[in-house]
Structure formats: C-alpha cells, structure tokens
C-alpha positions as CSV (number, residue, x, y, z in Angstrom):
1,X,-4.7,15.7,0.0
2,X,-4.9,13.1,-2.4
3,X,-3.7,10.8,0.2
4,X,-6.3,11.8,2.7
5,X,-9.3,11.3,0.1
6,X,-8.1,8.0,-1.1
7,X,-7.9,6.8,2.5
8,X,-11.6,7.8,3.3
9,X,-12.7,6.4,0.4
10,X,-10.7,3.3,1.6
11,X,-11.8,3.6,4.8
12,X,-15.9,3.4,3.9
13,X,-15.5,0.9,1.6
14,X,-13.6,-1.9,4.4
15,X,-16.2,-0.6,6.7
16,X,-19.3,-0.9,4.6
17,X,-17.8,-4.6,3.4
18,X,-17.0,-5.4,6.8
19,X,-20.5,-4.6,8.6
20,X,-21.6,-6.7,5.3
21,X,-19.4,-9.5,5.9
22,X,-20.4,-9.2,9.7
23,X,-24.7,-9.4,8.2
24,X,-23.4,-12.3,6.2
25,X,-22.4,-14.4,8.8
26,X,-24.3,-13.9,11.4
27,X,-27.2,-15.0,9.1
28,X,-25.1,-17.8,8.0
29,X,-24.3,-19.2,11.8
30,X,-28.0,-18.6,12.6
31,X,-29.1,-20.1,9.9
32,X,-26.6,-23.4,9.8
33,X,-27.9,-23.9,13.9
34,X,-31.7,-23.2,13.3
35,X,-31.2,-25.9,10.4
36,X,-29.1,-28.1,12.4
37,X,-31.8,-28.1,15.4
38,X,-34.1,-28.8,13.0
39,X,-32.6,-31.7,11.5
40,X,-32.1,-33.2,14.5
41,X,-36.1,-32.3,15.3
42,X,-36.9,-34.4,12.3
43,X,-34.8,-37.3,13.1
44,X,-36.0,-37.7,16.6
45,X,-39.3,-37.5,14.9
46,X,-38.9,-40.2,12.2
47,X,-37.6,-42.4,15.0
48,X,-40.8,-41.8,17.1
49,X,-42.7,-42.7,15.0
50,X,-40.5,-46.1,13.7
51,X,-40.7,-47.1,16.9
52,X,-44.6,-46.2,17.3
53,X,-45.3,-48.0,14.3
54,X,-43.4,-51.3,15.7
55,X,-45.3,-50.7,19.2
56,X,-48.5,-51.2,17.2
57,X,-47.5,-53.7,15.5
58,X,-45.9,-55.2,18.7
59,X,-49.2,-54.5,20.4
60,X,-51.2,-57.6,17.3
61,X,-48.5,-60.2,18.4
62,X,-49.2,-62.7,21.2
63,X,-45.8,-62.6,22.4
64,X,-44.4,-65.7,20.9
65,X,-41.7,-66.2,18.1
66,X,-40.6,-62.7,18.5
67,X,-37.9,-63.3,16.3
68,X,-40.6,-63.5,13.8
69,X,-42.1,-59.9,14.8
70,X,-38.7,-58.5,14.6
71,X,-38.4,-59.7,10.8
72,X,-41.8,-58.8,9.9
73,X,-41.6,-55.1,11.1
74,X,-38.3,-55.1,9.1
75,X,-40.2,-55.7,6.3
76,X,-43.2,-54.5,6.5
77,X,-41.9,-50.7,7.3
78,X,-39.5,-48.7,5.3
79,X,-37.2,-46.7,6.8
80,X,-36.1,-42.9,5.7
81,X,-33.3,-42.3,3.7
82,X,-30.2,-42.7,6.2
83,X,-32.0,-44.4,8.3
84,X,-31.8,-48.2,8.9
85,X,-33.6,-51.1,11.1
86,X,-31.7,-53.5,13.7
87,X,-33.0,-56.3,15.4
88,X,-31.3,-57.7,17.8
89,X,-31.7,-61.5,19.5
90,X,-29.6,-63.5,21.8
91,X,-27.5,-64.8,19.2
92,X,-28.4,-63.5,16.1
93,X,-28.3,-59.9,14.8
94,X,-31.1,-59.2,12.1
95,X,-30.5,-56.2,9.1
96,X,-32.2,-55.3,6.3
97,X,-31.5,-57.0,3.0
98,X,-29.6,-53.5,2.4
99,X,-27.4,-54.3,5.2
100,X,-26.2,-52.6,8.4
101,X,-23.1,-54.3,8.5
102,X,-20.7,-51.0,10.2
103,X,-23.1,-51.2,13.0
104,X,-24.2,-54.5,13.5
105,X,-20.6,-56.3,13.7
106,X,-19.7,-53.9,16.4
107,X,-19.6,-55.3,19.4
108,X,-19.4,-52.1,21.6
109,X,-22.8,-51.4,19.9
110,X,-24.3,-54.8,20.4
111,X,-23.4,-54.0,23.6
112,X,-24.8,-50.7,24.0
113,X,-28.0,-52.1,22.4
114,X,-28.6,-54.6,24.6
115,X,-27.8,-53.0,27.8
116,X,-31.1,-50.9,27.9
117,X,-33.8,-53.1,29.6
118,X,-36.3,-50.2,28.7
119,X,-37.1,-48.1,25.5
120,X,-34.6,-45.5,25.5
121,X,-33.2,-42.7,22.7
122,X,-29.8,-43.0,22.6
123,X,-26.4,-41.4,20.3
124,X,-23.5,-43.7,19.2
125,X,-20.7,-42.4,17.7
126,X,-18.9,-45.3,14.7
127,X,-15.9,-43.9,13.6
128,X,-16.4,-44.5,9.4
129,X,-20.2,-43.2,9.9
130,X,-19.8,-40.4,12.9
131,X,-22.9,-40.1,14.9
132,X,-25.7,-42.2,15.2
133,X,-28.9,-41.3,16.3
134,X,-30.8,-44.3,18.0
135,X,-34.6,-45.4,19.2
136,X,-34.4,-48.8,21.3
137,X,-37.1,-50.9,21.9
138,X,-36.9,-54.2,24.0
139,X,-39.3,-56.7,23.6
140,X,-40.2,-59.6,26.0
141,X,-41.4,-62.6,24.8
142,X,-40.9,-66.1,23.8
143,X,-38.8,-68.0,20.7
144,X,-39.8,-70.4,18.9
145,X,-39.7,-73.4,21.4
146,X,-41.8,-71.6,24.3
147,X,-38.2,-70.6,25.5
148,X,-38.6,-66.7,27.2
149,X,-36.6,-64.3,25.1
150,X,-35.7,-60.3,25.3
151,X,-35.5,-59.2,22.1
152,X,-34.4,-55.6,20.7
153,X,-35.6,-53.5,18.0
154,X,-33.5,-50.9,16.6
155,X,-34.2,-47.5,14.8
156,X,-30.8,-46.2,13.8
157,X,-30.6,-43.0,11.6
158,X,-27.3,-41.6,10.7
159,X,-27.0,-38.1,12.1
160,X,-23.9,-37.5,10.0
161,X,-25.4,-38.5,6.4
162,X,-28.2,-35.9,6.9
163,X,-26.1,-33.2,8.3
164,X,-23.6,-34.0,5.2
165,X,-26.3,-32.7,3.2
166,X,-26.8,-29.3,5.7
167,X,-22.9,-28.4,5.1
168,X,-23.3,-28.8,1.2
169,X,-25.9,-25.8,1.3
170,X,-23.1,-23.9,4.2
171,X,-20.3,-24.1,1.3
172,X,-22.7,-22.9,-1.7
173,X,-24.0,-20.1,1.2
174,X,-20.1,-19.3,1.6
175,X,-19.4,-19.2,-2.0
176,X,-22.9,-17.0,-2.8
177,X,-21.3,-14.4,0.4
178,X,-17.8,-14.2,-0.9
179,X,-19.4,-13.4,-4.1
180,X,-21.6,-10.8,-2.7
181,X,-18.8,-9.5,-0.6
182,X,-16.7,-8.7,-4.1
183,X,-19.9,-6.9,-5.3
184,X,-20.7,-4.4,-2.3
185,X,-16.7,-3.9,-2.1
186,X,-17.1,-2.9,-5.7
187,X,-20.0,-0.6,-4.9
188,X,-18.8,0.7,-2.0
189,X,-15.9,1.7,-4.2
190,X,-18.0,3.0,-6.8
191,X,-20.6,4.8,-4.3
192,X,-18.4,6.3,-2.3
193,X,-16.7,8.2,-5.0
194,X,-19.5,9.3,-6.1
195,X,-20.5,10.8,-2.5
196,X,-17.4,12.3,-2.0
197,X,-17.6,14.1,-5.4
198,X,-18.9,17.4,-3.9
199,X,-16.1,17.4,-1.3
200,X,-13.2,17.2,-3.6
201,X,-14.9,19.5,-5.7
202,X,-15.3,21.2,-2.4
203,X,-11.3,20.8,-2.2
204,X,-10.5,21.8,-5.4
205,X,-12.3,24.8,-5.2
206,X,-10.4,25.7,-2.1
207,X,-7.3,25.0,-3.7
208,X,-7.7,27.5,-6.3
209,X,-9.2,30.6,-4.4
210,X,-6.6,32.6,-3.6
211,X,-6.0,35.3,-1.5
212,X,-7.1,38.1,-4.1
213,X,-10.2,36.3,-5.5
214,X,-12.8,34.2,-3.6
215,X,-15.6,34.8,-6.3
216,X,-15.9,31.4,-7.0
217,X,-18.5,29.1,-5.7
218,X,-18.9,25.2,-5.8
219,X,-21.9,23.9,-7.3
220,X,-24.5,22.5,-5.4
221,X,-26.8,19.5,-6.3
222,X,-29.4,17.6,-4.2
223,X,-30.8,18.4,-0.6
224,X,-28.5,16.3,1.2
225,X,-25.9,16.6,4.3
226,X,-23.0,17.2,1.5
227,X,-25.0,19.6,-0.3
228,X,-25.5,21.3,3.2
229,X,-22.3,21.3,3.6
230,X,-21.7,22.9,0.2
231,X,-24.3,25.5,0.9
232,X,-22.5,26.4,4.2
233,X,-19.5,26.7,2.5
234,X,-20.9,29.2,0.2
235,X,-22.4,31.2,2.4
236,X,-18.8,31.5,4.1
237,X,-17.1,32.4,1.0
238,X,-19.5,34.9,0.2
239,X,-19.1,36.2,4.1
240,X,-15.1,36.3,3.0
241,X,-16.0,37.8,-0.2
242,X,-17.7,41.2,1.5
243,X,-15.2,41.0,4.2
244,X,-12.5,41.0,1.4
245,X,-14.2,43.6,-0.5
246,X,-15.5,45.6,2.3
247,X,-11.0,45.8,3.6
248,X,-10.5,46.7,-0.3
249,X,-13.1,49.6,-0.3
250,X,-12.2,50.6,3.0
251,X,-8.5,50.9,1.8
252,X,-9.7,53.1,-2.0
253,X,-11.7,55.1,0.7
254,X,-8.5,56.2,3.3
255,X,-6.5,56.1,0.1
256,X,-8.7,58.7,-1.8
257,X,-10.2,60.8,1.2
258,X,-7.6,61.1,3.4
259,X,-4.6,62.0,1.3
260,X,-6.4,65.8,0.4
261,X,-6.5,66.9,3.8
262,X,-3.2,65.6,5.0
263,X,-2.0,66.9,1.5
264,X,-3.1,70.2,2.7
265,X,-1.7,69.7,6.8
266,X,1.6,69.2,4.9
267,X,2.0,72.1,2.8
268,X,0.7,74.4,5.2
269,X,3.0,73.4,7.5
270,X,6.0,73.1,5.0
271,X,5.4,76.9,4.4
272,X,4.5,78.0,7.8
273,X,6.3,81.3,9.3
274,X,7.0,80.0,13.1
275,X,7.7,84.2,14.4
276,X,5.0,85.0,12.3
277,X,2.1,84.5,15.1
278,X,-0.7,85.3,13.0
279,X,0.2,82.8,10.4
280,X,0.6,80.4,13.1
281,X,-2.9,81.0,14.7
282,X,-4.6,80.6,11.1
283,X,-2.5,77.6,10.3
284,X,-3.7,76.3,13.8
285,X,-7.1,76.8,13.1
286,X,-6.4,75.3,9.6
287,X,-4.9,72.2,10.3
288,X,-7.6,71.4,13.6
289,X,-10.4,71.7,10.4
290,X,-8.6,69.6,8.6
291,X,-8.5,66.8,11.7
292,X,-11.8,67.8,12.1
293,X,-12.6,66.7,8.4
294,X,-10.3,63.7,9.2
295,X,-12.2,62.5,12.3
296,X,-15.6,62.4,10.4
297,X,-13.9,60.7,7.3
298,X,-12.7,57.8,9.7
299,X,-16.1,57.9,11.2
300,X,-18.2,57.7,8.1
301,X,-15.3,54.6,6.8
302,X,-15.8,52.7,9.8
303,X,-19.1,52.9,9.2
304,X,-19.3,51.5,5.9
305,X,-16.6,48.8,6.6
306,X,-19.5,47.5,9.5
307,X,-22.7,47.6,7.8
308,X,-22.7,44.0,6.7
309,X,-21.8,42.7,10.3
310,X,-24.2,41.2,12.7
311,X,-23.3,43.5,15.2
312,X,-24.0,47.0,13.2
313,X,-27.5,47.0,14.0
314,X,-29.2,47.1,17.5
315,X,-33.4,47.1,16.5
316,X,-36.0,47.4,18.3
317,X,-39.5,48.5,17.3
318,X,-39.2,52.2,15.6
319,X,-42.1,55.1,15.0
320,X,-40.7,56.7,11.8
321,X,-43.0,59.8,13.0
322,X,-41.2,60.2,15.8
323,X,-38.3,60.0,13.5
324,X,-39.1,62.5,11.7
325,X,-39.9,65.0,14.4
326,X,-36.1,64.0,15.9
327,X,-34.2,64.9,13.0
328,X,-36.1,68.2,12.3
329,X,-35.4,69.3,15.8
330,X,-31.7,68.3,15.1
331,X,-31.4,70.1,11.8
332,X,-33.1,73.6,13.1
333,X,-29.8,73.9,15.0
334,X,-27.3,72.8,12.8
335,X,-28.7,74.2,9.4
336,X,-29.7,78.1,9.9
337,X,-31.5,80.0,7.2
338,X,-33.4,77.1,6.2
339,X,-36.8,76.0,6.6
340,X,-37.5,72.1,7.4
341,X,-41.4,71.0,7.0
342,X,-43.0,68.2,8.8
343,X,-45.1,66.5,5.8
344,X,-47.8,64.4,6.1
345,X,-46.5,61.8,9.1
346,X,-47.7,58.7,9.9
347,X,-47.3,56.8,13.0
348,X,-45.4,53.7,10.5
349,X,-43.7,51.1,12.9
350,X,-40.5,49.6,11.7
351,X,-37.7,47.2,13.8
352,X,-34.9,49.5,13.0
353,X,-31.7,50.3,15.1
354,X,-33.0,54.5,16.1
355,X,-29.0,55.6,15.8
356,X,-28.2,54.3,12.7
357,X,-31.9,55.2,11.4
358,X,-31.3,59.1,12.3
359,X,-27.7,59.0,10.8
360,X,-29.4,58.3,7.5
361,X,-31.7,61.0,7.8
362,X,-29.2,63.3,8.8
363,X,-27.4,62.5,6.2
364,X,-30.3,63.3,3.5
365,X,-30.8,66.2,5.7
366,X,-27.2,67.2,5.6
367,X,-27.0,67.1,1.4
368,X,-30.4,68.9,1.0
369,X,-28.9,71.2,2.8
370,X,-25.9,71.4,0.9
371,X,-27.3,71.8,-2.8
372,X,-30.3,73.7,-1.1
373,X,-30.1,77.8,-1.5
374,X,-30.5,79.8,1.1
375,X,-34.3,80.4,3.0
376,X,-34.9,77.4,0.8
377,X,-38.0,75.2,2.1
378,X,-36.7,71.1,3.2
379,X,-39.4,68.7,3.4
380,X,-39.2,65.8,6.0
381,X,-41.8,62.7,6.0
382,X,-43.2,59.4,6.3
383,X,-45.9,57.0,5.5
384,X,-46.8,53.7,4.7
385,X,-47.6,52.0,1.2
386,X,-48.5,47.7,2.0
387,X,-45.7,46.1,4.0
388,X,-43.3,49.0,2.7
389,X,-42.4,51.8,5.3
390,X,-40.9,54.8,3.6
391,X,-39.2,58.0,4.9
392,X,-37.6,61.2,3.0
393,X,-36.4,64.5,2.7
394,X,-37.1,66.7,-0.4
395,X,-34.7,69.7,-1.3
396,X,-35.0,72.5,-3.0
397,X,-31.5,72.0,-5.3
398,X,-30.9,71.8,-8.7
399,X,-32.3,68.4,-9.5
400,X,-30.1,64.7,-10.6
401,X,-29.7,64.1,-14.0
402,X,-31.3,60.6,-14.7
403,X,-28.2,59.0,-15.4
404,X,-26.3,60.1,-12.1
405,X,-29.7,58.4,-9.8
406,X,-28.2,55.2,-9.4
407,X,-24.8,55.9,-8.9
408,X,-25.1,58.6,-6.1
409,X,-25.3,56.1,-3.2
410,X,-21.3,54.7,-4.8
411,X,-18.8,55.7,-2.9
412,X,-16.8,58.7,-3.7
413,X,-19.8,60.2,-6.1
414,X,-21.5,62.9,-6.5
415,X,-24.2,64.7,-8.7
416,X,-23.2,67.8,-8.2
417,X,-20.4,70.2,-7.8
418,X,-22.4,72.4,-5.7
419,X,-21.9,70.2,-2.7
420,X,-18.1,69.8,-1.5
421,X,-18.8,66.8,0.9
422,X,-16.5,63.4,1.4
423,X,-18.9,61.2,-0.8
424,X,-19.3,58.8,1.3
425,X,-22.6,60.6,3.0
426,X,-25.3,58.9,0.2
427,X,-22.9,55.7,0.4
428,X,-23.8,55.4,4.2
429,X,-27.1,56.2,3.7
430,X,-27.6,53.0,1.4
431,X,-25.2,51.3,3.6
432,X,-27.6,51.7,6.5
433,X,-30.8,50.8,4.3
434,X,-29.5,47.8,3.2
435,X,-28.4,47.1,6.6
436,X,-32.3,47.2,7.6
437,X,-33.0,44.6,4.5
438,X,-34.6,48.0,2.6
439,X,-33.2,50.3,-0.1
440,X,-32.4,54.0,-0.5
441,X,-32.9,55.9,-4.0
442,X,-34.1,58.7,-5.8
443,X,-37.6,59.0,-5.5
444,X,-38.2,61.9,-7.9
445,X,-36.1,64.9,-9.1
446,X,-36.6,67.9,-11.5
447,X,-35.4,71.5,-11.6
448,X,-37.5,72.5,-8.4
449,X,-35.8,69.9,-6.3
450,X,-35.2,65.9,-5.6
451,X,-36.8,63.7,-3.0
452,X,-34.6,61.1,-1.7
453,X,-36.3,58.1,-0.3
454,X,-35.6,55.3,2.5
455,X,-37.6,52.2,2.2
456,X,-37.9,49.7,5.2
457,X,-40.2,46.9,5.9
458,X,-42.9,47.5,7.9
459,X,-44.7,46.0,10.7
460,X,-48.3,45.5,11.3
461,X,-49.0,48.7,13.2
462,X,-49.9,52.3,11.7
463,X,-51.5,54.8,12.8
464,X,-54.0,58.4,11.7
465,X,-52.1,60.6,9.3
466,X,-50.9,64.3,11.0
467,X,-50.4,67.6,9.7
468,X,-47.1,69.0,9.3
469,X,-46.2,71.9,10.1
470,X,-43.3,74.3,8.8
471,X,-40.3,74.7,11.2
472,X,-37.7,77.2,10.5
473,X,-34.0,76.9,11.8
C-alpha cells in the first residue's frame, strides 16, 4: 500500500515536471528562432541602409578618384557595433583605422568580393570569426589619372558576434528553467501529498473497518472530485452499515422468534404417544400451527431485512381513501365481532407501493384488534394536513403508557400483554413508513383507546371530504 501511494505520488510529480520541462523548452526553441530571425532581420537591415547611405553619397560624386569616395564614406559613416567597412581597389584594400585585418588579408574573400560585377548580399564563412554577413557594392569610375576603375564597397557585419550575444541570454534562460524545474518538482511533491491526503485517509480508514464494525466515516472537506469520492464512499459504508445491521437484526429476530415454536414442535413430539391416535391428530394439528406461526415469522423477517432496498417498493400514484375502504373490507372477514368505521376520508394522493401500504394497515388493523374487546368500535381514516398525508386506525384497548410510544415500532416489543403477537407487526409497520420517506407513531392514547398514525408525503391532489360509515364484521 505504501508502495502504491508513494509511486503515484512519484508518478504526478515526473509528469507534472515533465509537461513543465516540455512548456519550458518549447518556449525556449521558439523563442532562441524568433530572436535569431530577428537578428538576422536587423543585420540585413543595417546593411541596407550602409549601403543606401554610400549610394547617396555615391550618387554627389562625378565619378572620378573613386578611391577617394571609398575613403570618405569610410569616414564619414559609422558602422554598428560588429559591423565593419571594406573597400576594395585593384591593388589596394582600404579598412577602417580599427582594422579589418581577418577579412581583408584573405584572399578567398578578396576574391569573393570582387567577383560580383553587381550589388549583391552575400554570407562568408572565416574560420576565427564564423559567419559573415555581407552588402557589396561596385562602383565604376575613374582613379586618379583619368584611368577607368571598378571599385568595391563593403558592408561586412559579423553574424557570429551578434548571435554570441543571443546564446548568452539561451544559457541564463537554461539556468532560470533548471531552476524553475527544482521548484515545481518541489511543489509537485508538496501538492500532491496534499491531494492525496483524503485518499490515504480514505485507506486508512479502510484499513481499520473490520468486519464487525463499519461505523466509521472519513472526513470530508471541500467540493471537489476527492471529496466526491469521499462522499461516495460514505454513502457505501453506510449502505454496508444497514446491510450489516439489517443480517444482525435479521439473525436476533430468527434467533428469538423462532426458537419458541420449534421449542414447542420438539417437546410435543418428544412426548408424543404414536398408537395413541388422538394424541396424534392434536399433535398434528399442533405442530401445522406452529409452521403456520413459522411461515408468517419468516414472512414478516424477510420483510424487515428488505425495507431499506431499492427494490422493496414498487409506487405508483395511491388514493389513501380507497385505501381505507380496502382494508376495512379485508378486516370485516378476518376480525368477527368487531365493528370497523370509515372516518372522515379524503381522496389524499400519495406515490406509495398499494401492497406494502395495505400490509401496514393491516397490521394496525391486526393489533387493534388484538388489544380491542369484543363488539368493540375500530376506527379507519385519512386526510390531509399541508404536504403531509396521514392514515390510521383507532382501537378501543387499554391505552400505551407514555414511555412505551416510542419504543413499540422496536422489534420484539410490546405495550401490552394483552396481545400475544411475534412483535415484529409495529416493527414492519415503521419499516414500511420509512420505506415511503414518512413515519409511523402514536398519534394519541388514553384509557378509551390509541390511535396509531402513518404519515406520508403527499402530492398535489386532494379531494371533498366523505362520511363514514360504520361497517360491522
């Protein structure tokens, strides 16, 4: 692990300082050619206009003793720095007091020089001085004795010299890149451990959940993709932890529900009388309750295992009237000697999965009944308070002590000894509420009875309250 981080760590900052090093020099050869073409611009330039100046000057002379208009242009202009005047005559070569001597006592240049019989731009290459950028300029005229005479004026400017100076600013760009190279390496270093903070906390954190307890989260800071990252972690873990918990509950639940009735099973048939046939037709009859009993304990454990998966709900859009009107029908035939009222109802729309919805009243239904006497009256209703959709069932039992409200809907609790269900029943009932993003709870209860209520949200349509009317199973 430690390996791993150190290498992506590693990894970003060779990337980051290569891409930089890339930047560097591509703006560095870009740079050294754009200045390069533009020195060489320049100098083609300067020797235009050397050699423009001399035509004008050229232009005031009558043509003789061009020897004399070679020496007066040499001294009358000034060349550049690195640049330098020639003239060149039959048998004399003519440089500035400064001296030209590299190029003017070689003869491959003189004749190089004298070779053009019309203005030309020219390079020479001199082996102490590299290249040399040239303007020629031959002029026709006559000496000093009336003689005719080709003359030629030279413009030389060392290329190398200025390009010397070019290369000095490369080196201190080189040095100034290297330098900045260390620096983003450094904080490229530095960065990226700070950016992959969250994941090795991310990793640690891993590293010490354990199989038993996921409960702890990983902190998250900012609104980036690591943070995102973090948050989708989270939300797994805490996916883990109800799955976890949800397995543990389910396994307390078959532990404590299921070990009475097979409890029972056994001893009756430890004790069973095989040539006794009427003990074996009532332990028959026995032990297929008890399977019974056994079936709908699975069934109401499965249940609650499921609630908190994506699948456990199929909704669509629900009238809790007609709701209402289902389960009353339902509970005239499986609760006799009761009477079930249809409150106030109205038409309140939720988007509820019907099935599960009816299971929860059934189940309210199922415990009024059970702490309900009998020709007792069991109220059934819904309406509408804001966004809030609410149904319920009021009994006629023996009330629920305040303390025992909240912790009803637990599994495995119950207010009263009056009803000898699974206790799971109130358990599902939240289950399925909380299922629907609602709640189930206590509503009111004294000694004349308790009203158990189911809260969903509500959607935009409701309709004109109806009567109830009394319905007797």
């Amino acid at each position: 692990m430690t390996e791993s981080r150190r290498s992506l760590r590693f990894t970003i900052t060779v990337w980051v300082t290569t891409l930089t090093a890339l930047g560097l020099i591509a703006t560095g050869v870009v740079t050294a050619i754009v200045g390069t073409s533009a020195i060489r611009i320049r100098i083609d330039e300067s020797l235009a206009r050397e050699i423009g100046e001399f035509r004008e000057l050229a232009s005031r002379h009558d043509g003789s003793d061009v020897e004399g208009l070679l020496r007066q242009a040499m001294e009358e202009n000034v060349p550049d720095e690195h640049e330098t005047f020639i003239g060149f005559l039959p048998d004399v070569t003519l440089v500035p007091a400064e001296g030209a001597s590299t190029l003017a006592d070689d003869a491959a240049f003189r004749r190089h020089v004298l070779g053009h019989t019309d203005p030309a731009y020219s390079s020479y290459t001199v082996a102490e001085v590299g290249e040399v950028r040239l303007a020629i300029m031959p002029v026709d005229g006559v000496d000093e004795h009336g003689q005719p005479e080709r003359v030629h004026f030279v413009v030389a400017y060392f290329v190398a010299k200025e390009l010397s100076e070019m290369q000095e600013v490369v080196w201190v760009y080189v040095a100034t890149g290297l330098l900045a190279l260390i620096v983003v390496a450094a904080a490229a270093w530095l960065i990226s451990s700070a950016v992959l903070a969250p994941l090795r906390a991310l990793r640690d954190t891993s590293n010490r959940i354990s199989g038993s307890d996921i409960s702890e989260r990983i902190a998250v800071t900012g609104s980036d993709e690591v943070a995102q990252l973090t948050t989708t972690v989270n939300s797994m873990l805490d996916r883990l932890q109800e799955a976890l918990d949800s397995q543990r509950n389910m396994l307390d639940d078959v532990g404590h529900e299921l070990r009475t009735p097979i409890t029972v099973l056994r001893g009756h048939l430890e004790l069973l009388d095989s040539a006794d046939p009427a003990e074996v037709a009532a332990t028959r009859s026995l032990a297929l309750d008890e399977v019974d009993r056994m079936s709908g304990l699975v069934g109401d454990l499965i249940t609650l295992a499921k609630y908190r998966r994506p699948d456990f709900l199929t909704c669509h859009r629900v009238n809790l009237a007609d709701i209402v009107t289902d389960v009353i029908d339902r509970a005239q035939v499986v609760a006799s000697g009761h009477t079930f009222t249809a409150g106030v109802l109205n038409d309140t729309w939720v988007l509820a999965d019907r099935h599960r919805l009816v299971q929860a009243v059934m189940q309210l239904i199922d415990n009024a009944v059970a702490v309900s006497c009998a020709e007792s009256r069991i109220s059934i209703g819904c309406d509408r308070i804001g966004a809030t959709a609410r149904i319920w069932v009021r009994d006629a039992g023996p009330g629920i002590r305040p303390a025992d409200r909240d912790r009803i809907f637990e599994r495995n609790t119950r207010a009263t000894s009056a009803y000898e269900g699974t206790g799971l029943g109130l358990a599902i009932v939240s289950a399925i509420a909380t299922a629907h993003r609602g709640r189930a709870y206590v509503a009111e209860s004294d000694a004349t009875g308790t009203t158990m209520m189911i809260e969903l949200p509500a959607l935009a349509e409701t309709g004109v309250a109806h009567a109830g009317a009394a319905r007797r199973g």
